[in-house]
C-alpha positions, 0 to 999 in steps of 0.5 A, a space after each residue: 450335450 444338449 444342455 452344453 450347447 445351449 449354455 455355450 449360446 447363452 454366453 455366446 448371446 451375452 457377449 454378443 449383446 455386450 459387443 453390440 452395446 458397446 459398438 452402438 454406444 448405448 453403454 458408452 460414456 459421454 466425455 468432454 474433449 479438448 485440443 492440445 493448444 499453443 499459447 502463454 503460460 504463467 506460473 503464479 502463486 495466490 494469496 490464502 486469504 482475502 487482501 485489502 485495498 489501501 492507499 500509500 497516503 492515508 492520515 488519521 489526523 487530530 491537532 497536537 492539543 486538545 482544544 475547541 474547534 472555532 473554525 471547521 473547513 471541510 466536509 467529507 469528500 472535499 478535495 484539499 492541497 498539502 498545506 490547506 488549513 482543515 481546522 482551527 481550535 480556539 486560540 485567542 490567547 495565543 495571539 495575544 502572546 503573538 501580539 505581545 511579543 512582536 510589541 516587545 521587539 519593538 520596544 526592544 529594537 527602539 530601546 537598542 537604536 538609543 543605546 547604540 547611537 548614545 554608544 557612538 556619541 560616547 566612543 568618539 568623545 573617548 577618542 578625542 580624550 587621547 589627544 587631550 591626555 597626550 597634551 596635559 589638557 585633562 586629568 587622568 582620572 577624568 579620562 579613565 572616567 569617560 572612557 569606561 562610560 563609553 565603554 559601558 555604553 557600547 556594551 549597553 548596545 550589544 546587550 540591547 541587540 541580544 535583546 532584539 534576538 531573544 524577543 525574535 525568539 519569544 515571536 517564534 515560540 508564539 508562532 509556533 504555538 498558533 500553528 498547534 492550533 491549526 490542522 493542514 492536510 499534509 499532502 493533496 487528498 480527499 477527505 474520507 471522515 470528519 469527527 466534530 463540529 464547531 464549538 465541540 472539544 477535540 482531545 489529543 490522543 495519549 500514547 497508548 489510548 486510541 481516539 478518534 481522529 479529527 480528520 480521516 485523509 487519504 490519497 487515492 493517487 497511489 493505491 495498493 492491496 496487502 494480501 498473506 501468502 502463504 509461507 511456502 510460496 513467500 521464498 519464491 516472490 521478490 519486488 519487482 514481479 508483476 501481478 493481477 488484482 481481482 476484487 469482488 466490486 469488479 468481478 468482470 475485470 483484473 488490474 495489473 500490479 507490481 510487487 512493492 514489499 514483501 515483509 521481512 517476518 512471518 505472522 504466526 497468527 492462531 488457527 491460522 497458517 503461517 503467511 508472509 505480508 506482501 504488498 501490490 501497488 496497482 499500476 494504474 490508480 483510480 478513483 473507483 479503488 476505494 480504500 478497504 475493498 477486499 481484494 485476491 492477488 495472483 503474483 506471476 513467477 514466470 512466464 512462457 510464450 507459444 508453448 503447448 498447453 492443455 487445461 490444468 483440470 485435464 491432467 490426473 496425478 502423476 502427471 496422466 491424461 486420458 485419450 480414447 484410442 481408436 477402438 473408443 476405449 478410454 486410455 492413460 498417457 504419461 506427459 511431461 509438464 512445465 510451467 503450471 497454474 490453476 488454468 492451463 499446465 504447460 506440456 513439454 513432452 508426451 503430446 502434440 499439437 492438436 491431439 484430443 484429451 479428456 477434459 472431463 476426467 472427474 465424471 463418473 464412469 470415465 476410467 481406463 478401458 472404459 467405452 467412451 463417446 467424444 463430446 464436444 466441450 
């Protein structure tokens, strides 16, 4: 009896210490809680690897020829206005043919005015002809003859005047053949490269074989960031839907963007997933977003004001929360969720307005039935 007894107060003393530990938290562990909140939440899908910034205006451009570069005008970093002559190749010979041509439409026109005026003299002699025929005053062998000379005459003018036209056209060719020469910006931009200097050879690039551009021009009026989503998410985006940019230059600040395109085809790329090639126009453009930054996307599906919320790290699978009830034991509690991003999940049933849940449901110990001490975030 005596050795039952004193067993009975062994565990007696056991579960008395373990009652005590519990109720003076010793044993308990720390958790993090939060408020169930009203506010804004967006379901949003995000870009599987880094995108990049380019400019909806961005010309690589090299003279159609290949040639000497006589005049060079701009440096990287100027300004330049659609139309601005940004280099010239060597072209003497060019103008010469300008010049030569412009002299034979003139040689041409002075020949034209002869033969036309010479045409008139011999037209209005054919017509006083008539009349001498009718009156018997010339033969009609004589008059057959004059005719047909003022006739050749007349059409010795209207060939003269084709002539006209056809040294017009040779002028055109010479002009067109100069402006080959020249390289103009083809819309207002910045000049990001220069590939060459005075007295060097630029070489057209053929088809198929990449060369260097002579001029690298970009228009940074207009900006946008091309980004993969993944295959799964790209049914859900359409044009139209706004987004937010990130990008690593400005890690303290986001840009609103809109959705532009969304490519018709999926890239099957090795050892990559499967993603579809949006792209996002920044809203408002700037200055400071250079071509080439490396950039994230967040394309926002919906949206949904003044609704309870609580962050999305707080819910477990099987959409499950944590509480501790009244006695500091640590609970499940099933919800019913809507809207949901990586932040915070919209809660549609299960919660109230202002109730605690465990925030920090990873940390070790932290299970149901578990003793639990509040701590504030």
């Amino acid at each position: 009896m005596k050795i039952k007894t004193l067993v009975l107060l062994a565990i007696a003393a056991i579960i008395a210490g373990v009652i005590y530990f519990q109720t003076t938290g010793e044993s308990a562990v720390e958790v993090v809680m939060v408020n169930v909140e009203r506010g804004e939440v967006m379901a949003s899908v995000s870009n599987t690897r880094a995108g990049t910034v380019n400019t909806c205006n961005r010309a690589r451009i090299s003279p159609m020829y290949s040639g000497q570069i006589n005049t060079l005008t701009v440096r990287p970093g100027d300004k330049v206005q659609q139309g601005q002559i940004l280099l010239t190749l060597w072209n003497q010979d060019v103008e010469a043919q300008l010049r030569l041509s412009i002299e034979e439409k003139k040689v041409a026109t002075a020949r034209a005015d002869e033969m036309c005026a010479a045409s008139r003299v011999a037209s209005r002699e054919a017509d006083r002809i008539g009349v001498l025929v009718e009156q018997k005053m010339i033969s009609d062998e004589r008059a057959d003859s004059i005719v047909g000379e003022a006739s050749a005459k007349v059409a010795g003018c209207r060939a003269m005047r084709h002539l006209i036209d056809v040294s017009s056209a040779k002028i055109e060719i010479a002009e067109a053949h100069l402006e080959q020469t020249k390289l103009r910006a083809p819309f207002d931009g910045t000049v990001a490269e220069v590939n060459g200097e005075v007295g060097e050879i630029v070489t057209a690039s053929p088809v198929g074989v990449a060369t260097l551009p002579a001029v690298d021009l970009i228009d940074s009026s207009c900006t946008y960031v091309k980004a993969p989503i993944d295959e799964v998410d790209a049914p859900n985006i359409r044009s139209g839907m706004p987004a937010r940019i990130s990008l690593d230059a400005f890690s303290d600040r986001t840009f609103a963007g809109t959705v532009k395109r969304v490519a018709p085809y999926v890239l099957d790329l090795e050892k990559q997933a499967r993603t579809v090639e949006i792209e996002v126009e920044f809203d408002q453009p700037s200055e400071e977003l250079l071509p080439g930054y490396s950039a994230d996307v967040e394309v926002i599906l919906d949206t949904r004001k003044d609704v309870l919320q609580i962050p999305t790290q707080a819910l477990k699978n099987g959409n499950r929360v944590m509480t501790i009830d009244a006695t500091g034991i640590l609970a499940e509690q099933p919800v019913t969720t809507g809207l949901s991003n990586w932040q915070v999940t919209e809660i549609t049933s299960g919660l109230g307005e202002g109730q605690s849940i465990v925030l920090s449901i990873d940390r070790q110990g932290v299970e149901v039935g578990a003793a639990a001490v509040a701590k504030e975030e």
